[in-house]
N, C-alpha and C positions, 0 to 999 in steps of 0.2 A: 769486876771487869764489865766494859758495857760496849755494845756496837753501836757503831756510828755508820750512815751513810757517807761513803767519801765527800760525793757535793760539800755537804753542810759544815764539812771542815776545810774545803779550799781546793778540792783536787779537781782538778778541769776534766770532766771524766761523765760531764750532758751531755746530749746528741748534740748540742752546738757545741760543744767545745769548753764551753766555761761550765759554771760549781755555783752552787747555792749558799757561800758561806755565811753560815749563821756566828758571828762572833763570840755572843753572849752565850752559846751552846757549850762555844769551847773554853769559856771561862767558869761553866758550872761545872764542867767534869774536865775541869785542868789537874784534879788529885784523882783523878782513876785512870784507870790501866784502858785505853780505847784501842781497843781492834774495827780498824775500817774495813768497809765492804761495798760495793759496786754488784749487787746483781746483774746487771745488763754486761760490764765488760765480763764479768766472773762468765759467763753466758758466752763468751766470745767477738760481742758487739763493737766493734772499733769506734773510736772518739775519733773526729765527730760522726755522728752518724743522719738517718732519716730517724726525724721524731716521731715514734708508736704509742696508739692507743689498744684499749685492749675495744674492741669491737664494737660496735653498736648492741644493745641490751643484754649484755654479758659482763661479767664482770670476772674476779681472779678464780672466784672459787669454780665457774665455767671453762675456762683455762686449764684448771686442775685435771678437772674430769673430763675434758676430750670436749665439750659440746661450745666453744668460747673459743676463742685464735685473739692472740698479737698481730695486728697489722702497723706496719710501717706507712708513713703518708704516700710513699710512692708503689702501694699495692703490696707491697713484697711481705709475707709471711713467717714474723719471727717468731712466735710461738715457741720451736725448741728452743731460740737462744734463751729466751726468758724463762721455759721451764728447766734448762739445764742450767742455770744464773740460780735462781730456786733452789735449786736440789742441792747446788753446791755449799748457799750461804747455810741451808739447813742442816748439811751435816757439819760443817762449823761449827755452828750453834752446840749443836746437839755434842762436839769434843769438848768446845769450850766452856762452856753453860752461862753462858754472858746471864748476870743481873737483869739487865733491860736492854732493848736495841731501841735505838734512835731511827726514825725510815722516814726520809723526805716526801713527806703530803704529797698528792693528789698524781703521783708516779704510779705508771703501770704493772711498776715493779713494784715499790714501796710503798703506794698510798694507803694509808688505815681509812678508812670509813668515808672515804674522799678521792676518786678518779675521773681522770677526762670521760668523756661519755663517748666516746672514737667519733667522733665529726672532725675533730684537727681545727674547731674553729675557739676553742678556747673555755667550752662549756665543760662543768661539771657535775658530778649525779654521784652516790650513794654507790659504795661499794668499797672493795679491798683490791690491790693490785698484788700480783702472783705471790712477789716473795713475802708482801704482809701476808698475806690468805695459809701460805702454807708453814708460816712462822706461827699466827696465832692458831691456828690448826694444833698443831705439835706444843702448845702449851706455853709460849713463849711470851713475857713481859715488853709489850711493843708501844711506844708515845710516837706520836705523828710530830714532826715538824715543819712547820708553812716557811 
């Protein structure tokens, strides 16, 4: 069994409204058992939403620990949606024991090793987004998809 981020299989479920479908993702794992996942709505965040960075020189694992915030472009504050989107997908994980989880790149939630740098202006910089941060944290098999 392996997770998938919703986008990257088709679910309209970005702060604009539309998905990231990756085709070829879902023809490599058309013989496994895919449980999808959306931290941000898991979080409570409604589609569509304001698109969030995780802050200027902070990244997930700062989020983690209190010293980091999610901001949305219009000032506002999401941090708990995205720490409690996190917590949720983690204890998922942790019933399910997925193989591997699939997390769409450079997502404030999901980006491995790859997040906006919270300017909103399209730049990217070095780091983990919450729910990669606290998936690889807890020991979990996570491949980035662009």
């Amino acid at each position: 069994m392996v997770f998938v981020s919703k986008c990257l299989f088709g679910e309209n479920c970005k702060y604009n409204g539309g998905n990231n479908l990756r085709k070829k993702l879902q023809e490599k794992l058309s013989d496994e058992e895919v449980v999808l996942i959306c931290p941000e709505c898991e979080g409570g965040l409604p589609v569509p939403r304001a698109p969030s960075e995780i802050e200027s020189g902070f990244c997930g694992a700062d989020v983690i620990n209190g010293s980091g915030r999610v901001l949305a472009k219009n000032g506002k504050d999401v941090t708990p949606e995205f720490l409690k989107g996190a917590e949720s997908v983690l204890k998922l994980a942790k019933k399910l024991s997925p193989e591997k989880i699939y997390l769409k790149q450079s997502s404030p939630s999901c980006g491995l090793g790859l997040i906006y740098d919270g300017s909103f202006g399209g730049v990217k910089k070095t780091g983990n987004g919450v729910t990669a941060q606290l998936l690889a944290d807890n020991g979990f098999n996570i491949e980035a998809v662009e």
